[in-house]
VOGU-3710 file (C-alpha; in Angstrom, 3 decimals, decimal comma):
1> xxxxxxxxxx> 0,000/0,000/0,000  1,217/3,410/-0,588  2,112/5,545/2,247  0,236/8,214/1,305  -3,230/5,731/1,237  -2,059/5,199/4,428  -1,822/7,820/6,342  -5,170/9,141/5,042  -7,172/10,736/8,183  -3,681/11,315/10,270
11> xxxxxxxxxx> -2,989/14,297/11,568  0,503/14,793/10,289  2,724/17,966/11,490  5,685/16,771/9,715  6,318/14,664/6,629  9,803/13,768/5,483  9,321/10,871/3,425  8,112/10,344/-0,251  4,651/9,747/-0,026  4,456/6,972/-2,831
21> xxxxxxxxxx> 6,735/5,194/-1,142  5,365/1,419/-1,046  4,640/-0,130/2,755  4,551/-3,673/3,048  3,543/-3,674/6,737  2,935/-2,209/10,004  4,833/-2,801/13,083  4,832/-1,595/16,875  7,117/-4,018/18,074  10,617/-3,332/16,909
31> xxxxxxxxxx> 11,795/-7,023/17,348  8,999/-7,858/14,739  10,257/-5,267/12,329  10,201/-6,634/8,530  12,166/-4,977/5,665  9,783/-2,190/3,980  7,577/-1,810/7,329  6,102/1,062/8,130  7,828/1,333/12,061  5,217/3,293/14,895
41> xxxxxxxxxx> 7,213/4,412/17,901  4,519/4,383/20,524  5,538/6,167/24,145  4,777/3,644/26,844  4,423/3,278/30,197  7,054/0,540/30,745  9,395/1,562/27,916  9,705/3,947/25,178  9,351/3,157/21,719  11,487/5,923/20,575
51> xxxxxxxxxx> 14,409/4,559/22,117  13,991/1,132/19,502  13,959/3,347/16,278  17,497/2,446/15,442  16,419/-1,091/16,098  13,497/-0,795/13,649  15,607/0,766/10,904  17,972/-1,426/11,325  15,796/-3,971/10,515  14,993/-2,076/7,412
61> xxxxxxxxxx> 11,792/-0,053/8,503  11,087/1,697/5,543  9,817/4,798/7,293  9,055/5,863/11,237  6,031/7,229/12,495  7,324/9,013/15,722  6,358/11,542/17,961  10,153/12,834/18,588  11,799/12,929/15,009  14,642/10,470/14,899
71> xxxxxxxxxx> 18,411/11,517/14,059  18,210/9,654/10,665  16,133/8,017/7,816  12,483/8,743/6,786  9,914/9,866/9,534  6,148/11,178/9,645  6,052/13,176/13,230  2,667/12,980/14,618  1,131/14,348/18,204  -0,002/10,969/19,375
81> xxxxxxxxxx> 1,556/7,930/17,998  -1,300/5,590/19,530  -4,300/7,452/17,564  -2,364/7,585/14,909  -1,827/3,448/15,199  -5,545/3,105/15,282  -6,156/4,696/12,186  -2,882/3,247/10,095  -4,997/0,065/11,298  -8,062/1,106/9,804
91> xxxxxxxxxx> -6,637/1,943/6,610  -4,189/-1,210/6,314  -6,947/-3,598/6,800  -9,802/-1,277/4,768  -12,472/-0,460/7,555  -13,735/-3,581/8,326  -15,649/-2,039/11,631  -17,495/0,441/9,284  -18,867/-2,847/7,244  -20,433/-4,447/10,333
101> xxxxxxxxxx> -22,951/-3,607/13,507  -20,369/-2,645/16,019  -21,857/-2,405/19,827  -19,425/-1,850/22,883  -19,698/-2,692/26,417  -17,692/-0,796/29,080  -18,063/-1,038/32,819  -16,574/-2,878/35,913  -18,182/-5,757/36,216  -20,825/-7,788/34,213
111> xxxxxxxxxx> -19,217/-7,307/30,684  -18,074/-10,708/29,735  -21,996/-11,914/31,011  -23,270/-9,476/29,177  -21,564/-9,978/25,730  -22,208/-13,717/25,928  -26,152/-13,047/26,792  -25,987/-10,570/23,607  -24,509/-12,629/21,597  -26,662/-15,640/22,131
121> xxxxxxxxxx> -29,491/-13,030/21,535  -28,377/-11,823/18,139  -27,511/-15,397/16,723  -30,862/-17,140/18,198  -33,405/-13,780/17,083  -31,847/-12,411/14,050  -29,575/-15,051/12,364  -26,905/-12,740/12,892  -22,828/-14,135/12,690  -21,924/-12,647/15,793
131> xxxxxxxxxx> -17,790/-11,917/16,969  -17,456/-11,343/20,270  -14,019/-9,160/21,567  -13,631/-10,145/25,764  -11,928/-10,693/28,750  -12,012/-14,728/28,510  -11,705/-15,195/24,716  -12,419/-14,076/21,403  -15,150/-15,320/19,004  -15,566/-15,676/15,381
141> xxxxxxxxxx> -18,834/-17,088/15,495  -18,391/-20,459/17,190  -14,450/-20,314/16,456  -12,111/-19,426/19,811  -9,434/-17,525/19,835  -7,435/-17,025/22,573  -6,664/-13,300/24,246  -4,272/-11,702/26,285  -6,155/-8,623/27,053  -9,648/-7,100/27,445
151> xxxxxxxxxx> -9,109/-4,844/24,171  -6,044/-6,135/21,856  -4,172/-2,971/20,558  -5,604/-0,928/17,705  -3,850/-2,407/15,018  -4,184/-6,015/16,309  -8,083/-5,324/17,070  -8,327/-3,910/13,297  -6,545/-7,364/12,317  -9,268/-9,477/14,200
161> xxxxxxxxxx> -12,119/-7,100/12,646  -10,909/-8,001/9,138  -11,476/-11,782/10,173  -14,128/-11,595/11,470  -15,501/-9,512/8,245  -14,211/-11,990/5,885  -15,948/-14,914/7,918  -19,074/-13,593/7,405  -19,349/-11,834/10,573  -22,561/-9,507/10,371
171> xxxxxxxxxx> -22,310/-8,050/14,242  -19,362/-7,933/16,669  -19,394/-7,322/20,636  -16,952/-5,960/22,214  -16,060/-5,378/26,011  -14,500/-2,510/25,582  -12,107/-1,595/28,485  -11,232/1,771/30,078  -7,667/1,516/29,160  -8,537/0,880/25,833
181> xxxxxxxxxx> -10,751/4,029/25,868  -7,805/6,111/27,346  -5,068/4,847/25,202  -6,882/4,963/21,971  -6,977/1,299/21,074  -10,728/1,760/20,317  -10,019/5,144/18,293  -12,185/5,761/14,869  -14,512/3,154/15,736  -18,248/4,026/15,448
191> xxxxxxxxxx> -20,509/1,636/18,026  -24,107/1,696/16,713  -24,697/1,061/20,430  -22,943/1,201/23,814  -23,631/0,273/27,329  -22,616/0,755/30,907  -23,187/-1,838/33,288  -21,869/-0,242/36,642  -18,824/1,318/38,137  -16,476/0,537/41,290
201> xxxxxxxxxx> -13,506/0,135/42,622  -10,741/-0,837/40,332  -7,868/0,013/38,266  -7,207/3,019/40,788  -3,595/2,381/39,837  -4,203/3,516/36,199  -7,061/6,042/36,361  -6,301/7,367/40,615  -9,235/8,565/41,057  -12,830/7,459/40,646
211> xxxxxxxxxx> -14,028/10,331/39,131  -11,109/9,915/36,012  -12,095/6,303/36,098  -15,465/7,092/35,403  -14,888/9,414/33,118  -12,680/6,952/30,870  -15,326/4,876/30,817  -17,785/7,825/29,665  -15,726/7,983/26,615  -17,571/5,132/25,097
221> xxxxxxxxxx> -21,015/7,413/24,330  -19,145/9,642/22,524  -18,424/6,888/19,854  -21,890/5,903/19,613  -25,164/6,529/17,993  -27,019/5,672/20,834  -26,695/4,125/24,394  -27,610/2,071/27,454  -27,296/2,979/30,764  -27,493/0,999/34,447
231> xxxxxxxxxx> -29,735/4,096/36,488  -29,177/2,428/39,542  -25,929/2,779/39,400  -23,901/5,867/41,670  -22,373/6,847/38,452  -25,571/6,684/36,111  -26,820/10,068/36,731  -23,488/12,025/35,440  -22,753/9,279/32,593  -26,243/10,311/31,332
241> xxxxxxxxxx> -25,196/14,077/31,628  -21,640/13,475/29,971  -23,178/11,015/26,965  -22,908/12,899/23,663  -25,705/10,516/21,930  -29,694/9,729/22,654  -29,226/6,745/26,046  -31,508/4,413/27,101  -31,647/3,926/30,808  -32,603/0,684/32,891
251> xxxxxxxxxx> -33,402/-0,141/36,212  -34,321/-2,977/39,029  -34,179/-1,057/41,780  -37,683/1,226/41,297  -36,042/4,202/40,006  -38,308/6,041/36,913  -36,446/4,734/33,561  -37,049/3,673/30,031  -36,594/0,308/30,689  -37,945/-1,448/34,400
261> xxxxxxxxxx> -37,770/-4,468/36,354  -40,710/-5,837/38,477  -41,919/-8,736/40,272  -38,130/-10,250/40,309  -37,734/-13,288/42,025  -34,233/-14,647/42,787  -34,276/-18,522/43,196  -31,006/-20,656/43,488  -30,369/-21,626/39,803  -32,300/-18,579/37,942
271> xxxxxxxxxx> -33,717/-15,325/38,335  -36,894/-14,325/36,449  -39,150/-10,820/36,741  -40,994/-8,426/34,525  -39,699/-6,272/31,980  -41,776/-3,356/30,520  -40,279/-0,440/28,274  -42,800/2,211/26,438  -45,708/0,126/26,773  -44,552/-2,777/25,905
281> xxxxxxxxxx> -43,907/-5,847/28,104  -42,257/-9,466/28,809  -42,129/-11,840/30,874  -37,820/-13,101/30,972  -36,344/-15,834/32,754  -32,602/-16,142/33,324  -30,930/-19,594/33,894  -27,992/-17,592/36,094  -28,618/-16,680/39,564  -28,585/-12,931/41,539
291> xxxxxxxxxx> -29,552/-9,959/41,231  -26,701/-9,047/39,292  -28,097/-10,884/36,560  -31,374/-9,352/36,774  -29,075/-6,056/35,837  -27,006/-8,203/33,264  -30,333/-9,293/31,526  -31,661/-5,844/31,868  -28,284/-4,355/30,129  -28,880/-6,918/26,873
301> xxxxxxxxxx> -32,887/-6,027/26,443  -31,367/-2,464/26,723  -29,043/-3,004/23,582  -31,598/-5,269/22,362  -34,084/-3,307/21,865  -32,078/-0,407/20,233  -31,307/-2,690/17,763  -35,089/-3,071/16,956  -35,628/-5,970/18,710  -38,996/-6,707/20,795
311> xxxxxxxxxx> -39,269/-7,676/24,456  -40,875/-11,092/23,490  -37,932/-11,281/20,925  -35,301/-10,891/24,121  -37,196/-12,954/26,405  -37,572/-16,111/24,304  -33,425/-15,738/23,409  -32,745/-15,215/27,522  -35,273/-18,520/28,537  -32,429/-21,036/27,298
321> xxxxxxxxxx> -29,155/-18,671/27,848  -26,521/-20,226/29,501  -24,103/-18,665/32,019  -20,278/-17,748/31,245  -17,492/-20,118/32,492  -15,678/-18,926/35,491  -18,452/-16,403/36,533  -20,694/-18,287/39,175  -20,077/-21,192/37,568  -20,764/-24,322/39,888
331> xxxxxxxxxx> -18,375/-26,884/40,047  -19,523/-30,988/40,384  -18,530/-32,181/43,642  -19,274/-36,261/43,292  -22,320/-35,816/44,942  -21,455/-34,526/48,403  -24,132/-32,344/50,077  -21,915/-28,967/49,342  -21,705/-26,778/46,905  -18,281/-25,135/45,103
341> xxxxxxxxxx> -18,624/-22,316/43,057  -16,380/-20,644/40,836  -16,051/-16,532/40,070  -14,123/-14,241/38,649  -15,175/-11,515/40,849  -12,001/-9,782/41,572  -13,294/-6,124/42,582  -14,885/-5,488/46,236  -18,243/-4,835/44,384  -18,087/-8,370/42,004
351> xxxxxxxxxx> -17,130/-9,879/45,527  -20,129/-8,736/47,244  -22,611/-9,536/44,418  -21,339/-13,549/44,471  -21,239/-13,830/48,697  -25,149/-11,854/48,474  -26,145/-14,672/45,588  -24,688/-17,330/47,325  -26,261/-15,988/50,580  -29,474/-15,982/49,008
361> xxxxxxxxxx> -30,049/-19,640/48,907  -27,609/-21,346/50,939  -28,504/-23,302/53,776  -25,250/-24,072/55,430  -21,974/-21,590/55,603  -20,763/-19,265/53,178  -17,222/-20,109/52,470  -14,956/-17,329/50,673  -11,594/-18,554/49,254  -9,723/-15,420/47,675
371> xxxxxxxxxx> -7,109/-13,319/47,666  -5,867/-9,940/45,443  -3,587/-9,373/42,172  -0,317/-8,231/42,468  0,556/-4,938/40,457  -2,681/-3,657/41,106  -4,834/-1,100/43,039  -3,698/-2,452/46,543  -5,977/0,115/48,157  -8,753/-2,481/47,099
381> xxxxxxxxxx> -6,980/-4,991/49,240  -8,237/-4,655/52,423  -11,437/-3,557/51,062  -12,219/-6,917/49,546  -10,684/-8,643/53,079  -13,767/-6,664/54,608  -16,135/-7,187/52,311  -15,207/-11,036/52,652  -15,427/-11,178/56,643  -18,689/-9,139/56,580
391> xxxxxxxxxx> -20,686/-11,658/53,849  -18,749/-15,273/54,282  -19,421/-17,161/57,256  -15,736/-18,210/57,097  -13,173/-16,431/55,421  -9,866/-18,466/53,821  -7,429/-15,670/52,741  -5,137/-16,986/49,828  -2,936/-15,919/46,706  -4,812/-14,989/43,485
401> xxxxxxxxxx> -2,252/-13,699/40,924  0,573/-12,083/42,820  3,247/-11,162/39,516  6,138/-9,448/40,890  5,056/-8,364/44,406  5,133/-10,982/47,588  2,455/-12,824/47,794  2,447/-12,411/51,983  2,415/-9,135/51,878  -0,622/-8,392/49,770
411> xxxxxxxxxx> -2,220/-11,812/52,197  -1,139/-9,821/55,048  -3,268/-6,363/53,499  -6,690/-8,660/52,647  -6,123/-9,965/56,427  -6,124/-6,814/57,858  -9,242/-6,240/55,990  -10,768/-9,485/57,431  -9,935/-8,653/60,963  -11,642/-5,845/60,972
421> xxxxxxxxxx> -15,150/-7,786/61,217  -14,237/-10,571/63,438  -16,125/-13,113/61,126  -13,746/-16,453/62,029  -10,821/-16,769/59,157  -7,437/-18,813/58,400  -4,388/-17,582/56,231  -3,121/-19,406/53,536  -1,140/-18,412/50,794  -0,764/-21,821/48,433
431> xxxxxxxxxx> -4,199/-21,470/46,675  -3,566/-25,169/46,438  -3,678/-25,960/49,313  -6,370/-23,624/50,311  -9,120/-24,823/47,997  -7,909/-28,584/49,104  -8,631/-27,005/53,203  -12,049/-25,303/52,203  -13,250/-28,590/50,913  -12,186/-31,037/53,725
441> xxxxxxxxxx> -13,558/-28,846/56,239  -16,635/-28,219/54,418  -20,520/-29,170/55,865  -23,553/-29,821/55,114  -25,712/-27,252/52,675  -22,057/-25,116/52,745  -21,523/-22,742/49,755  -17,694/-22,804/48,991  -16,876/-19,618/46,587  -13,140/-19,898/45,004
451> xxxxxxxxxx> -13,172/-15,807/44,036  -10,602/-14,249/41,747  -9,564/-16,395/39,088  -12,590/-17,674/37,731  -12,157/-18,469/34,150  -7,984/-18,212/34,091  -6,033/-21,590/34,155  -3,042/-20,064/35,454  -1,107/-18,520/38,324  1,070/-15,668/37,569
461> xxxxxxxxxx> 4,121/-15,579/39,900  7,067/-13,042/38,546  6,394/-12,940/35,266  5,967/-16,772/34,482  2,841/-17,837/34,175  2,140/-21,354/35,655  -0,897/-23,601/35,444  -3,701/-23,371/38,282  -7,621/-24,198/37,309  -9,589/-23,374/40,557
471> xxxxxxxxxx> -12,065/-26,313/39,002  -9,494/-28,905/38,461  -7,879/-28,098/41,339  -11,699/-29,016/43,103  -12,296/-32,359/41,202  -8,732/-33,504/41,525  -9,218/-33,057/45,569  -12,404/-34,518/45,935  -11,277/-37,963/43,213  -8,413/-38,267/45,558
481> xx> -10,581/-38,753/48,218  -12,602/-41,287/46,546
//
């Protein structure tokens, strides 16, 4: 492709290069440079790309697109290398967003639920080829592919787009992460329709305050045509003010919105209740319990319906929905009269929601197994230890993912956390062993939830990653005990 095809819808301040000049490919990673690349020095938080140019030319980068003009060879200078990625991206791989129903979901917790539920929707109501951009995996239709991240970078994202167009994808769901908001990995991409599920505590070591947090994630509704929004929610009423499209609002909590919630009854395998919107109104059933999935359903009939789909439409996909592995997701325990669950919930709200659902139907204890991430909002720490001792019956304090910090220290901030309620608790750090404890000690009618790591199959120690499935780890216990 020619460079100057390429760089159409850039905002360039300096060009020294010939704009005919013929690019063979695009590159962010200097190590990956090919001869005739087009190189994009991208300033990062762990290292700068500037620093690799040599590197890149070197390799025989045909041309740099920097933000800092390099001491030799052919550059473009630009103000922001990664908007300027997102758009190379577009234009390398010809726009496939523009040729497909794009819809984004942003918010703390109840994405990955949510894009599953829509997705399920869209395929069972309207035929649709869905792809699906998340936490757990990525979808092109039925086909998995494996992710690293919430929201792959720009160019990679505009890669996966470009499959999933060629595959026949019609529609594509994306959770669509603050970071990727912020850093522009999401930049140039129209959303016929966004949501917000909720907002709380997390990534404070990124965004440091709430109020920046939330207003990353308000960045979504300016990249849509229209938009749904959780009213219950502490954030709702100023991500309605700050929306820059027509929004859609929900609610189960009897607050006056576009979309409401009645009659819900929680039971312990489901949740069903009334939905009415303008007149119009549905009976829905959810095979996932809590009343976090009364919001999660409430978020899909939101998008749902902007997409011109009725409530009966939504309520006949929902009936035979199934739930998302690793979020409440119960584990087979050989018949014995317990119960394991597994969650992702990571965050002191997601925390709360599973130890209220499990709460809601279990006749024995309330076991919580968890711990916190390393290299990550430790302010949360003790937070979640509190929110643990104050729900659970029994609290076992463990390691989740600790990376590069030690693992007893972040323990030892979660305990303090704990303490605080006096709710009866035991420390231990090998999440091995801890799930192995939890189930040898549990009773009758107990509900054991292993938090944190929910659909991961790995434990992240340094920067190694090592294999640990909280649901193997279960069955492999209870076959060795017969």
């Amino acid at each position: 492709m020619k460079l100057r095809e390429l760089l159409l819808g850039l905002d360039i301040m300096e060009l020294h290069a010939d704009d005919a000049l013929e690019i063979t490919g695009i590159c962010h990673d200097s190590r990956k440079t090919q001869p005739g690349d087009l190189f994009v020095a991208i300033s990062g938080f762990a290292a700068d790309g500037h620093r690799f140019i040599p590197m890149a030319q070197e390799k025989g980068a045909a041309v740099v697109l920097c933000e800092h003009a390099p001491e030799t060879g052919d550059y473009i200078l630009v103000k922001n290398s990664r908007l300027a990625l997102a758009r190379l991206g577009a234009n390398w791989f010809g726009h496939p967003a523009d040729k497909m129903t794009m819809i984004g979901i942003t918010g703390t917790n109840g994405k990955t639920t949510s894009t599953y539920l829509l997705k399920h929707i869209l395929e069972k109501e309207c035929g649709a080829k869905v792809g699906l951009v998340g936490t757990i995996q990525n979808m092109i239709g039925e086909e998995v592919l494996e992710t690293e991240r919430t929201t792959p970078e720009s160019f990679e994202l505009q890669e996966l787009f470009k499959k999933m167009y060629d595959a026949g994808c019609t529609h594509v769901i994306m959770e669509v992460s603050s970071h990727a908001l912020v850093l522009d990995r999401v930049a140039g991409i129209r959303f016929k329709t966004g949501l917000f599920t909720n907002l709380s505590q997390d990534h404070l070591d990124f965004h440091k305050t709430m109020e920046e947090y939330r207003q990353a994630k308000a960045l979504l509704f300016g990249m849509c045509d229209c938009g749904a929004v959780n009213f219950d929610d502490a954030a709702a009423d100023a991500m309605v003010a700050d929306a820059k499209c027509p929004v859609l609002t929900y609610s189960a909590d009897g607050r006056a919105a576009d979309l409401m919630a009645s009659h819900i009854v929680l039971e312990p395998g489901c949740v069903s209740f009334d939905a009415s919107c303008k007149g119009e109104k549905a009976a829905m059933r959810l095979q996932i319990p809590g009343k976090f999935s009364v919001y999660n359903a409430l978020g899909v009939c939101a998008v749902a319906l902007l997409l011109g789909l009725s409530l009966e439409q939504i309520a006949d996909a929902l009936a035979d929905a199934s739930g998302v592995r690793g979020r409440a997701e119960v584990v087979p325990t050989f018949g014995r009269d317990y119960t394991v669950i597994v969650d992702y919930s990571h965050t002191p709200d997601s925390l709360e929601n599973i130890l209220r659902t499990v709460r809601e139907s279990c006749k024995g204890r309330v076991v919580a197994v968890f711990g916190c991430g390393g290299d990550r909002d430790p302010i949360k720490r003790p937070i979640m230890g509190r929110v643990g001792g104050e729900l659970a019956d029994f609290v076992i304090v463990t390691s989740d993912n600790p990376r590069t910090e030690d693992p007893m220290k972040i323990v030892a901030q979660v305990e303090s956390g704990v303490e605080q309620t006096g709710t009866p608790y035991v420390v231990i750090e090998d999440r091995r062993k801890a799930i192995a404890y939890s189930l040898d000690h549990a009773g009758p009618g107990d509900v054991i939830v292993l938090a944190g790591k929910g659909h991961e199959t790995y434990q992240e120690i340094g920067h190694e990653k090592f294999h640990l499935d909280d649901r193997e780890e279960v069955i492999k216990h209870l076959q060795k005990k017969g």
